[in-house]
DOLUMPA-281891 format. One record per residue (C-alpha): residue in three letters; chain; x, z, y. Coordinates in Angstrom, 3 decimals. Last residue first. Layout:
BEGIN
['ALA'; 'A'; [X; Z; Y]] ...
END
This chain:
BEGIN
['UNK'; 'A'; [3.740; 6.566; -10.314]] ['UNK'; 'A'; [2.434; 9.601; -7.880]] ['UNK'; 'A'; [4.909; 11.171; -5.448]] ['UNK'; 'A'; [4.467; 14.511; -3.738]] ['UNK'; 'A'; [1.243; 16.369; -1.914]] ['UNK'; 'A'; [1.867; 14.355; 1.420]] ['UNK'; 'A'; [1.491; 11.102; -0.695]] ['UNK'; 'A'; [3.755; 8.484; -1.582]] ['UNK'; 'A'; [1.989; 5.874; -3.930]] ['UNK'; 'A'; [4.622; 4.181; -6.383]] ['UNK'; 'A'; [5.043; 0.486; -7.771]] ['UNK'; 'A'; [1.976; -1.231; -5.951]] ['UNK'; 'A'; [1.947; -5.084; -6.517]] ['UNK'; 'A'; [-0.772; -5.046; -9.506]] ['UNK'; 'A'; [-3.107; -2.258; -7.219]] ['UNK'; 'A'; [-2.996; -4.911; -4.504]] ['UNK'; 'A'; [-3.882; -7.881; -6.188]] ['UNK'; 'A'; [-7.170; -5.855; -7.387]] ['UNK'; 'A'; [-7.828; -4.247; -4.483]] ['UNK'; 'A'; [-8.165; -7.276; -1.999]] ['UNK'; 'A'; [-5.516; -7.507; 0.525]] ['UNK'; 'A'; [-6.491; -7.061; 4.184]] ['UNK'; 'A'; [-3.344; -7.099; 6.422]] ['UNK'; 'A'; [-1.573; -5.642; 9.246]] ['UNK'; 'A'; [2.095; -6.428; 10.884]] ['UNK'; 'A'; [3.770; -3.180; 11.669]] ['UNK'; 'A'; [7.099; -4.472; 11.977]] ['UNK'; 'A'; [8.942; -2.173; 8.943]] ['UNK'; 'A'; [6.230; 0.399; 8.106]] ['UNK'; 'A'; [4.005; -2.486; 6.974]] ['UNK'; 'A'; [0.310; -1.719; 7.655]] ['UNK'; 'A'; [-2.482; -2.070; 4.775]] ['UNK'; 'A'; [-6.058; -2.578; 5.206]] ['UNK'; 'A'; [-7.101; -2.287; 1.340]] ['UNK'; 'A'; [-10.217; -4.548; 0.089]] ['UNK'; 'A'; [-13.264; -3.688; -2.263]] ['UNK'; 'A'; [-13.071; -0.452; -0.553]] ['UNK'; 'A'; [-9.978; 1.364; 1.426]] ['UNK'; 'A'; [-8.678; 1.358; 4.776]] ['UNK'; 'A'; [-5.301; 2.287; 6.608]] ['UNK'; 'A'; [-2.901; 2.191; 3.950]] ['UNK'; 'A'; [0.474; 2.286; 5.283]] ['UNK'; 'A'; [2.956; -0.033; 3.610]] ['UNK'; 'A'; [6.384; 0.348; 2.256]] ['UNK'; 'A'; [8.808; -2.674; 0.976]] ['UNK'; 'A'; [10.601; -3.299; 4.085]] ['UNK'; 'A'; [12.878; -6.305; 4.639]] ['UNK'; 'A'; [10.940; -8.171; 7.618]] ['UNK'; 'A'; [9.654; -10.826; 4.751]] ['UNK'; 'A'; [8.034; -7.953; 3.670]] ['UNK'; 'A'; [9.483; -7.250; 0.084]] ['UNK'; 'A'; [7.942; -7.534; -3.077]] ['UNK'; 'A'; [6.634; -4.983; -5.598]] ['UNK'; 'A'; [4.987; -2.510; -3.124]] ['UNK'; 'A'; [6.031; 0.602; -2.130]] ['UNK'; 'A'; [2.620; 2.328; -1.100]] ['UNK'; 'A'; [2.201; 4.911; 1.611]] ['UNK'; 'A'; [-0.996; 7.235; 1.185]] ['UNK'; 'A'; [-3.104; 7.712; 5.338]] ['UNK'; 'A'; [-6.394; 6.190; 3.755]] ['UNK'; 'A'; [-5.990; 6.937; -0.214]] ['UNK'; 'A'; [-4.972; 5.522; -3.326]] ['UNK'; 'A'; [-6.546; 6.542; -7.196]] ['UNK'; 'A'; [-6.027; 3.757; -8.606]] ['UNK'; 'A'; [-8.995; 2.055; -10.323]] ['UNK'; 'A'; [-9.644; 1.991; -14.117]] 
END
């Protein structure tokens, strides 16, 4: 069952950036997420199903979601 993620949620990911941050922007969602680190703002296209294994929480407006 897919994750329910969002265009605008931030996702702390697993690993780190090489930069040091672990939180990503999402800025597009489908078969593939556009994601934007919040630490150097380097972009990339991930495809959902490695991404949704990497996430560790989605931070929403509403709260925090596990």
């Amino acid at each position: 069952m897919p994750m329910d993620i969002q265009v605008g949620d931030v996702l702390e990911l697993k690993k780190q950036h090489p930069c040091g941050s672990k939180e990503w922007t999402v800025l597009r969602v489908g078969m593939d997420f556009k994601l934007r680190c919040n630490g150097c703002g380097h972009e990339l296209m991930i495809p959902r199903s490695k991404a949704e294994k990497a996430v560790r929480k989605v931070k929403r407006n509403g709260g925090e979601q596990p």
